[in-house]
C-alpha positions in Angstrom: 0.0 0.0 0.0 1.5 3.2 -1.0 1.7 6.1 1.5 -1.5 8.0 -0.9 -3.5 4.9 -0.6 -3.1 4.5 3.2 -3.8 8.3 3.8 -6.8 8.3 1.6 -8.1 5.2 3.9 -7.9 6.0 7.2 -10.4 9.1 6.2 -13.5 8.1 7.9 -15.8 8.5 4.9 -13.4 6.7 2.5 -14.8 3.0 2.6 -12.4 1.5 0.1 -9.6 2.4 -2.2 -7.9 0.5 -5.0 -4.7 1.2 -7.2 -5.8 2.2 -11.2 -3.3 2.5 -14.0 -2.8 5.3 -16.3 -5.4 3.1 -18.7 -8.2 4.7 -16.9 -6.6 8.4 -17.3 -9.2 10.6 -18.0 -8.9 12.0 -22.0 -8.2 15.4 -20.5 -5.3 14.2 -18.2 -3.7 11.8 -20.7 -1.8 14.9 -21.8 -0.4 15.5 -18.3 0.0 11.6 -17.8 4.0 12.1 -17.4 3.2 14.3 -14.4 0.7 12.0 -12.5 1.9 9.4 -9.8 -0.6 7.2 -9.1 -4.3 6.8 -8.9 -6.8 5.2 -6.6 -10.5 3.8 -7.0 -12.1 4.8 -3.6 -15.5 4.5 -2.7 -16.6 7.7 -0.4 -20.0 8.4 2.0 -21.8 11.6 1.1 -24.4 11.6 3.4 -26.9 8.7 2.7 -25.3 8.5 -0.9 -21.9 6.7 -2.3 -20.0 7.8 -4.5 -17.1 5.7 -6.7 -14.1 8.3 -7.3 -11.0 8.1 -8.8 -8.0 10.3 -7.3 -5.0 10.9 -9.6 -2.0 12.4 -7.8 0.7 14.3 -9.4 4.5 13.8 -8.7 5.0 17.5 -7.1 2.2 16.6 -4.5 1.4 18.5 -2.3 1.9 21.9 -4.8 -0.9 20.5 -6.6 -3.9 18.7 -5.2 -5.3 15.6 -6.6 -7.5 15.8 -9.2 -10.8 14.0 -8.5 -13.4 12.6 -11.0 -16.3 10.6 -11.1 -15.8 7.1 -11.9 -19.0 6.5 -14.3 -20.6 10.2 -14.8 -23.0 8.7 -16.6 -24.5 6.8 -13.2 -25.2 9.9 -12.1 -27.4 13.3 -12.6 -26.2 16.3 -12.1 -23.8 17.9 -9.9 -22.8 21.6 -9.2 -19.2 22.0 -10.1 -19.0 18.3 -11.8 -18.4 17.9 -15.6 -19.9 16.0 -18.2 -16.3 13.8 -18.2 -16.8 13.4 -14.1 -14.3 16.2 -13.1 -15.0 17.3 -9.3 -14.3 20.9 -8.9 -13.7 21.3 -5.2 -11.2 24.2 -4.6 -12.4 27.5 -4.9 -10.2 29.5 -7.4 -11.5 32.8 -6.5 -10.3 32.4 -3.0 -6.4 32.4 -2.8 -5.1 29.0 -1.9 -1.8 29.0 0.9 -1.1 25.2 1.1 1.4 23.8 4.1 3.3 21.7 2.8 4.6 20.1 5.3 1.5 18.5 6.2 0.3 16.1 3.6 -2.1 14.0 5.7 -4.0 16.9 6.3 -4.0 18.0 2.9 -5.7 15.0 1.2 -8.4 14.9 4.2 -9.0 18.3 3.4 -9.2 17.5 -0.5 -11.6 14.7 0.6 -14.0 16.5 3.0 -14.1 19.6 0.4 -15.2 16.7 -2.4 -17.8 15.9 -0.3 -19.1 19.0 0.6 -19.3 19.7 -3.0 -21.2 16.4 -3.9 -23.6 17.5 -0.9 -24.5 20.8 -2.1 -26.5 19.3 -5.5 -28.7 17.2 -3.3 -31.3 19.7 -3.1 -31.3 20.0 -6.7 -30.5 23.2 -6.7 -28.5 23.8 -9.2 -27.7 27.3 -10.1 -24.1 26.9 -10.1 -24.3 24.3 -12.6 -25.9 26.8 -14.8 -24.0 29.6 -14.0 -20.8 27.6 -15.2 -22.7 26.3 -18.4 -20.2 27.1 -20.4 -17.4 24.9 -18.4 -19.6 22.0 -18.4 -20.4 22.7 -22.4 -16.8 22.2 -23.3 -15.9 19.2 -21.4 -19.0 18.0 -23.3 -17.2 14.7 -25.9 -16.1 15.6 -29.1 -16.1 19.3 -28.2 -14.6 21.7 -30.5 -12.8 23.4 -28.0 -11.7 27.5 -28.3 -13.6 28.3 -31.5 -13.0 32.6 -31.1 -15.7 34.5 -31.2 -15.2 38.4 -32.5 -18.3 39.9 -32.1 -20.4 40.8 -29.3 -23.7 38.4 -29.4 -26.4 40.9 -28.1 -30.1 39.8 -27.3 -31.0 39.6 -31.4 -31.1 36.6 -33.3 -28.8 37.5 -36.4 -26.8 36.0 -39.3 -23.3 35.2 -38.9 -20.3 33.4 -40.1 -18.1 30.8 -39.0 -14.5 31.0 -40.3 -13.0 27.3 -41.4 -9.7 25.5 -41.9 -9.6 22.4 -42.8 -13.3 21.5 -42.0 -12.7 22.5 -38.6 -14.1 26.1 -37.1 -11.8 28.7 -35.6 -13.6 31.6 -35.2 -17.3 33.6 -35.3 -17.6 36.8 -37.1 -20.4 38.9 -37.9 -19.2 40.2 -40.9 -15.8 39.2 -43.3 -13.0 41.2 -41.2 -10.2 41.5 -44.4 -8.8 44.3 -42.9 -9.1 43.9 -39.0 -5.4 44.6 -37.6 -6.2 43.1 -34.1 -3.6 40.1 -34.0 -6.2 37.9 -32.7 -8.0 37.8 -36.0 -5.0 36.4 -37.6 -6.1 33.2 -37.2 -8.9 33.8 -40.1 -6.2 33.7 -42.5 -6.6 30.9 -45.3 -10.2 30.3 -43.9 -13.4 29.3 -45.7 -16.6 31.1 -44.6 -19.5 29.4 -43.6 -23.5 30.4 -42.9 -24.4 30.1 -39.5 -26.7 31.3 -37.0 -27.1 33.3 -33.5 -30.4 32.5 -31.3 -30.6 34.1 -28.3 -32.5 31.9 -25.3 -34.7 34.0 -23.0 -34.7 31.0 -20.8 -32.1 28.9 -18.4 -31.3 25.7 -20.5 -29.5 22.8 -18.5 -26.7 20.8 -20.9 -26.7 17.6 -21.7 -26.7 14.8 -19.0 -23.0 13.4 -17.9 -21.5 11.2 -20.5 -23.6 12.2 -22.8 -23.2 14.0 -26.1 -25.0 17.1 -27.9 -27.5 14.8 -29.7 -29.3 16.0 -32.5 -32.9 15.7 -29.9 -30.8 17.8 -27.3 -30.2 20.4 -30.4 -34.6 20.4 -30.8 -34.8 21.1 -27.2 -32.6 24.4 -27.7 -35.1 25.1 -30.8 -37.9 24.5 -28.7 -37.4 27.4 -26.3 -36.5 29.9 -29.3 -38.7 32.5 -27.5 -42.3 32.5 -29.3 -42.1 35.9 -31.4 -39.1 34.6 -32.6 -39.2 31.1 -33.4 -40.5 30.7 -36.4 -38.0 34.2 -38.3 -35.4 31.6 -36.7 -36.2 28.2 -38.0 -37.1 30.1 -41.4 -33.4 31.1 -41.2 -31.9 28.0 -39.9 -33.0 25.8 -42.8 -31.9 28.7 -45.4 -28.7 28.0 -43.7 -28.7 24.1 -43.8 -30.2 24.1 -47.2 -27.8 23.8 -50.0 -28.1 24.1 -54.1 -28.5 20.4 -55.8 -30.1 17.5 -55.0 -32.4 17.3 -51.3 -29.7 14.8 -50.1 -26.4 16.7 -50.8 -24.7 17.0 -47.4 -25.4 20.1 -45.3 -23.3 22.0 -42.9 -24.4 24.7 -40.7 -23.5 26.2 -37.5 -25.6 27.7 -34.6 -24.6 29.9 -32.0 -26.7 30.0 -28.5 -27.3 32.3 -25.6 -28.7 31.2 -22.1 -29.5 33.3 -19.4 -26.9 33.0 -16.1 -28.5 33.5 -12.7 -25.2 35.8 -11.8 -23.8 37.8 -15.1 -23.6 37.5 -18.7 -25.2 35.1 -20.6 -23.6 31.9 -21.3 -22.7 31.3 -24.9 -22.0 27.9 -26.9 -22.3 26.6 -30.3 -23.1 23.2 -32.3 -22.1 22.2 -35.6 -24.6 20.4 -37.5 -23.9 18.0 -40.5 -26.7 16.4 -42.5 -28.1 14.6 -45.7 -31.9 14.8 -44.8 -34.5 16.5 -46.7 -35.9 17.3 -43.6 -35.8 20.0 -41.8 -33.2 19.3 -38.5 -36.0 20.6 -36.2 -38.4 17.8 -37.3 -37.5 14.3 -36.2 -38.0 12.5 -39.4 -34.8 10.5 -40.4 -33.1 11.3 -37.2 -30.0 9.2 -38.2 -29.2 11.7 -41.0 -28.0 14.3 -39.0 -25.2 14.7 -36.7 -24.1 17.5 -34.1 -20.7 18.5 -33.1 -20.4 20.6 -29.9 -18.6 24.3 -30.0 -16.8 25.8 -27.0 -16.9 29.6 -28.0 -14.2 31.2 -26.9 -14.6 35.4 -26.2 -12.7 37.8 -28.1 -14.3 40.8 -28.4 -13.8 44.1 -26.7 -17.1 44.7 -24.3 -15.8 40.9 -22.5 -11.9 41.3 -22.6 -12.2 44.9 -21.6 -13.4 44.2 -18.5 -11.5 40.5 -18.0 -8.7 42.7 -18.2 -9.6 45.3 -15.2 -11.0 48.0 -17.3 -13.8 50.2 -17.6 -16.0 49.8 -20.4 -17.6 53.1 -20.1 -14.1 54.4 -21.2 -15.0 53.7 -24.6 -17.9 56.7 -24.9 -15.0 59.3 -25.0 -12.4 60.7 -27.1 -8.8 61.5 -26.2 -6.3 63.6 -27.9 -2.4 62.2 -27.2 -0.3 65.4 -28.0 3.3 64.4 -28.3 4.0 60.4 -28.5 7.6 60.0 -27.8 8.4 58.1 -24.9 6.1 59.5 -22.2 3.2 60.3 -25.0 3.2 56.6 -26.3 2.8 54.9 -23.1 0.3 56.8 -22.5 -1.6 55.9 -25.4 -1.1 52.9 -24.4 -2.1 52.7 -21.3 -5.4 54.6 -22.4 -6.4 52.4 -24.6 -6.0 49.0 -22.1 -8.0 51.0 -19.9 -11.0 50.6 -22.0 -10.8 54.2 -24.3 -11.0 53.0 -27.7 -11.3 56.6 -29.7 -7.5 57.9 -30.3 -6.3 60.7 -31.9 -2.4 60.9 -32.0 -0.6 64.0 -32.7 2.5 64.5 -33.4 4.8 65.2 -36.4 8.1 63.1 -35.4 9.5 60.4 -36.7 10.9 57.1 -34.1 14.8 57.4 -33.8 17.2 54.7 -32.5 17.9 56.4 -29.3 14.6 56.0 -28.2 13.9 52.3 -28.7 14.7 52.0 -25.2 12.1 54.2 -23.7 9.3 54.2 -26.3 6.6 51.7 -26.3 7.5 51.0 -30.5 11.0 48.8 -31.4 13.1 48.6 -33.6 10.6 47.8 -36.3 9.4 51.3 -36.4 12.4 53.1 -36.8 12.0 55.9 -39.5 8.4 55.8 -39.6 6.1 58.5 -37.9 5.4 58.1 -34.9 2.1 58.2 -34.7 1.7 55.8 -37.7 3.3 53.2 -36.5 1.9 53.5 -32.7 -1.5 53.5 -34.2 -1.0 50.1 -36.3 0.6 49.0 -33.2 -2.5 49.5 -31.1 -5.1 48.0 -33.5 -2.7 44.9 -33.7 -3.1 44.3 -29.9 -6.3 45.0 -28.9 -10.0 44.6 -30.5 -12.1 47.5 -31.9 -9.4 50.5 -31.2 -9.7 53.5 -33.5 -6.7 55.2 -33.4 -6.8 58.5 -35.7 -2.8 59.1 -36.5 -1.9 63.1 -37.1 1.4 63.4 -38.5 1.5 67.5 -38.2 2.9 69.1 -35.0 0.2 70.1 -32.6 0.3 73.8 -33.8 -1.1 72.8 -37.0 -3.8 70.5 -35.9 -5.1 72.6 -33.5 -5.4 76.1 -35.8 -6.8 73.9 -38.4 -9.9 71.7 -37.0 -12.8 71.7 -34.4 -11.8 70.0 -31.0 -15.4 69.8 -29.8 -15.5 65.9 -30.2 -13.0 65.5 -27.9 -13.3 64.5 -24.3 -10.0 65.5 -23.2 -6.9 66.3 -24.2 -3.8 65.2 -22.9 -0.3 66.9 -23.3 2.9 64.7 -23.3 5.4 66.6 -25.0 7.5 67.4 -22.2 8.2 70.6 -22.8 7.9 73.9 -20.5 7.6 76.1 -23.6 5.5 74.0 -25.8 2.8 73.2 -22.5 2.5 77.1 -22.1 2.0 77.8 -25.5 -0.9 75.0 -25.6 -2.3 76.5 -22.8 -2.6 79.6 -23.9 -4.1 78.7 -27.4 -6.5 76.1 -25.5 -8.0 79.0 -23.2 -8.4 81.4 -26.0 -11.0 79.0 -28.0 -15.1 79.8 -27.0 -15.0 76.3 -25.8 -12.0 75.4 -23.9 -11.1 71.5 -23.0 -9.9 69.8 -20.2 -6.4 69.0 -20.6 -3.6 66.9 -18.7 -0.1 68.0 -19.5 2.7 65.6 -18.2 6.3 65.0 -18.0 9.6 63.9 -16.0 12.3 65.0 -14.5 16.0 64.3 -15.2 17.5 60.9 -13.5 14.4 59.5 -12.0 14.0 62.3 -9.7 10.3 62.8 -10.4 7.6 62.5 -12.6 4.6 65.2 -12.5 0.8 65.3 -14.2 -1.0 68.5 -14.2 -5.1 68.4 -14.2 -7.0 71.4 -15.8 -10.6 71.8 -16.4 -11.0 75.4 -17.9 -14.4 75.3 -15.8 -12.2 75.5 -12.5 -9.7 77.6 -10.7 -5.9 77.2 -12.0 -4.4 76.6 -15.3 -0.4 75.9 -16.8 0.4 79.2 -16.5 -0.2 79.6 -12.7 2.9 77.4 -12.3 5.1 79.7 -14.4 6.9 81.4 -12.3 9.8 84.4 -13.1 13.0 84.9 -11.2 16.6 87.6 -12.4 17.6 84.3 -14.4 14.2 83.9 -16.1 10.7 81.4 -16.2 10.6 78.4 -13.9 8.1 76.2 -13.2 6.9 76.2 -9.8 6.8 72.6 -8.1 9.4 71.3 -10.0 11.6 68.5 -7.6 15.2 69.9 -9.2 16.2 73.6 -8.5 15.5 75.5 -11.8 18.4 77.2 -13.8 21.0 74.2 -14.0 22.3 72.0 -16.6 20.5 68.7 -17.0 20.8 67.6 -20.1 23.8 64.9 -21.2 25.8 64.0 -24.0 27.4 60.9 -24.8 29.7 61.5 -27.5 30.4 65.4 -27.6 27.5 65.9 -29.5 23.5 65.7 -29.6 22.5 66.4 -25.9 19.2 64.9 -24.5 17.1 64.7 -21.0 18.2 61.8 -19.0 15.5 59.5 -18.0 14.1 55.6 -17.9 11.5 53.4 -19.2 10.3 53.2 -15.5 9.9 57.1 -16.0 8.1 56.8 -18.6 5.9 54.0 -17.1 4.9 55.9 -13.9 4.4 59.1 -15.3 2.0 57.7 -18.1 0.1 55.6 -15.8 -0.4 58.5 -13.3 -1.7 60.0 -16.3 -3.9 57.4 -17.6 -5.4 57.2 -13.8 -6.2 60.9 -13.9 -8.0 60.8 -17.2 -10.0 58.1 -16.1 -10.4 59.6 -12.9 -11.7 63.0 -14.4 -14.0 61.6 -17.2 -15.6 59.3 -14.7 -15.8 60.8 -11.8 -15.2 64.6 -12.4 -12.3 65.3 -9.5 -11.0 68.6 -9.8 -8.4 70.4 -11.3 -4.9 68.6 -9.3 -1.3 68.5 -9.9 0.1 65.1 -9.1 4.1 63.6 -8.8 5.9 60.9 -8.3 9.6 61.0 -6.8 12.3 59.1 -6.7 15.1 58.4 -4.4 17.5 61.7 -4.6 20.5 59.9 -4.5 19.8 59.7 -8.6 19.9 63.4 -8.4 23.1 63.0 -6.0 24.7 61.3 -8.5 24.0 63.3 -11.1 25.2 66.6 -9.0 21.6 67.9 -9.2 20.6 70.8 -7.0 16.8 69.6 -5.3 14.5 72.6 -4.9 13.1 73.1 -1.5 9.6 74.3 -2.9 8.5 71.6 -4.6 4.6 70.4 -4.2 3.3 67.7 -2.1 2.5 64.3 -4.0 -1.6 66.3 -5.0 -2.7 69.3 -4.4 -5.0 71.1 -5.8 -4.4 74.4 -4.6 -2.0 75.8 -6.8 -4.0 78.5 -8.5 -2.4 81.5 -8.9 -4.8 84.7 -8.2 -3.0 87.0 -10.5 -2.9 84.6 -13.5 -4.0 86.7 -16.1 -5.4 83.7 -18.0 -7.5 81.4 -16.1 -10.9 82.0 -14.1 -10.6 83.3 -10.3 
């Protein structure tokens, strides 16, 4: 008896256990089959119930804990948090897991008692779990196409769509042909053939089929039986259109449907079947049943509404539109950063072209050396995420803003990083009838600090009430280093440039990125916000540290005799 199986016994529920061999692997595990130990038969009390389980342990036991299926699935009806193939999900994913191990004993009691608890929990048929993780059941279902990408947002409207094949086998869902989508995900659509298929959207909770059993074609009627009344019969009108081919009645057919079910706790579920026939009849009749034959789909997400907020970000973001001013190494982060926080309307400005000795600092490569800036941040963009609409301006912001409207934008925000240029926006922003809120941002030298300057035209304080004067000229007031000294560098006697790092860029754009989401979604007022770094950078660098410089936020820094903004 190995040290597993005599553990696993002396658990008072456990009533018997048995060695398997890898012959009984699960087909999900038989992948992982070079990480697995042993496995054990056991037969376990639930109550007034008993339950035959197999346990497979893995060689790095206790970092992972057994995985636990049902022996025969199909002896049994449903189960919150069981599978169609048996799997028992018993730990909790959403709850951070700190195993001891150093205690192994207690660990696979633990992994037993939490089995049963979760074999308990269906016994009074309640089983709103089971439907709120449809979709994980669905794709353990056999045969189960699995991760079939789905590029458009389903809705509550039944609707024609298109499944994209290779090979006979389907890889995505569009609603439309997307040639010239740049978003990398849709590369897979390359060298695919486009096929007719259909979306139906259930008004009602549907259950999937039983465990061990497949997506039969009589499971596929009782989906078509609760098409919801009003629209049942636009549907089945549409759904033999799409089954129906030109030739003779018994030409094979291929289709695909796409369904919706309600979940009792967020978005709807969503799954798909492929259907295959050579009946005349229609697949929603039951005449020559044998004729047709169903394939299960496991539709896998990838448009922006769902990985916008899988990825922590807002979707309201997308209702507005930004201006990036300047996209060098500060400006293109924050582009960037906007855009993975959910704003999907972009328009870059500026004139420049990448150079080498920015590669290091900029969010483009080497790949877009030579090319504008803009250009090649805005292909850049679309190529990683879904549904961005990046407008690229190659003029310098001068130019764009004498020459067109600004009253579709949202906000504006100012990375160019220069004193002079920020002043010079300001001033031109607060002369139009209609000014917009702005965020100007920029570093200091040698990690010293990083700063991002709020201003709503509607409230106290603009640019220009931090421009201060002195005997050896302007300043900016708040600034970490003392004004008036050299900070610029040169490597090789020529072509001097602002020292600063990829982590400066970083913090500053995502201080930015936090205020513009901050501002467009919850209106704070006009602030002025840093970061700093440890002085010995500025040490190092013989900098001279100002003793005036602003707290972390304040937003007291209006000037009263400003002679351009509101008092």
């Amino acid at each position: 008896m190995t040290d597993f199986e005599e553990i696993i016994t002396q658990h008072p529920d456990v009533i018997g256990a048995k060695s398997i061999t890898y012959e009984e692997l699960p087909p999900e595990l038989i992948p992982y089959k070079q990480g697995i130990s042993s496995g054990l038969a056991i037969s376990l009390n639930v109550g007034q119930a008993t339950y035959d389980i197999n346990l497979w342990q893995w060689h790095d036991f206790p970092n992972r804990l057994p995985k636990a299926y049902l022996s025969n699935p199909s002896d049994y009806d449903f189960h919150n948090h069981v599978n169609s193939w048996g799997e028992i999900c018993y730990t909790d994913t959403t709850v951070p897991r700190f195993i001891n191990a150093n205690l192994p004993k207690a660990i696979i009691h633990q992994c037993i008692s939490e089995i049963s608890e979760v074999l308990s929990t269906s016994f009074d048929r309640d089983l709103t779990p089971l439907y709120d993780e449809f979709e994980g059941y669905w794709r353990s279902l056999p045969n189960c196409f699995s991760k079939v990408d789905c590029f458009w947002n389903p809705g509550d409207t039944p609707s024609i769509i298109y499944v994209l094949e290779r090979k006979g086998k389907p890889v995505a869902v569009i609603k439309r042909q997307e040639k010239d989508a740049l978003y990398g995900g849709l590369r897979i659509c390359s060298q695919t053939q486009r096929v007719n298929a259909y979306y139906i959207p259930l008004k009602r909770m549907m259950l999937p089929p039983l465990p061990g059993e497949a997506a039969t074609t009589d499971y596929l009627r009782s989906l078509l039986q609760a098409i919801p009344n009003d629209q049942k019969k636009v549907s089945l009108k549409a759904i033999d259109k799409i089954l129906r081919k030109k030739g003779k009645a018994t030409q094979p057919r291929t289709g695909y449907l796409v369904f919706s079910t309600p979940r009792p706790s967020g978005e709807p579920s969503l799954f798909g079947l492929k259907i295959y026939g050579q009946s005349s009849s229609p697949v929603e009749q039951r005449a020559d049943d044998e004729q047709w034959a169903t394939t299960p789909l496991e539709i896998d997400r990838h448009y922006a509404d769902y990985l916008i907020n899988r990825g922590g970000a807002n979707g309201k973001c997308s209702n507005y539109k930004i201006g990036v001013v300047g996209c060098g190494a500060v400006g293109s982060r924050v582009a960037e950063f906007l855009c993975q926080a959910g704003f999907q309307q972009l328009t870059l400005i500026d004139h420049d072209t990448l150079s080498k000795d920015n590669i290091y600092r900029h969010s483009l490569g080497g790949e877009a050396i030579g090319q504008k800036k803009v250009e090649a941040l805005a292909i850049n963009l679309q190529q990683r995420l879904p549904e961005i609409k990046p407008t690229a301006i190659a003029l310098s912001w001068q130019q764009y803003l004498a020459t067109n409207e600004l009253d579709d934008f949202a906000l504006l925000v100012c990375a160019t990083g220069e004193a002079t240029q920020m002043r010079a926006m300001n001033q031109m922003i607060l002369a139009q009838k209609a000014p917009l809120p702005i965020i100007y941002c920029w570093v200091e030298p040698d990690s010293i600090a990083g700063h991002s300057l709020l201003i709503d035209p509607t409230q106290p304080g603009c640019f220009e009430c931090l421009v201060q004067n002195s005997a050896q000229g302007l300043f900016l007031k708040g600034s970490v280093t003392e004004p008036h000294q050299k900070i610029s560098k040169e490597l090789y006697g020529c072509g001097s440039f602002v020292p600063f790092t990829v982590t400066d860029a970083v913090k500053t754009a995502a201080m930015t990125t936090e205020l513009a989401v901050d501002y467009l979604l919850n209106k704070v007022p006009n602030v002025y916000k840093s970061w700093k770094g440890d002085t010995t950078h500025a040490q190092r660098s013989q900098l001279t540290l100002s003793s005036n410089s602003f707290s972390d936020s304040i937003t007291n820094f209006k000037n009263p005799t400003c002679p351009l903004c509101k008092s």
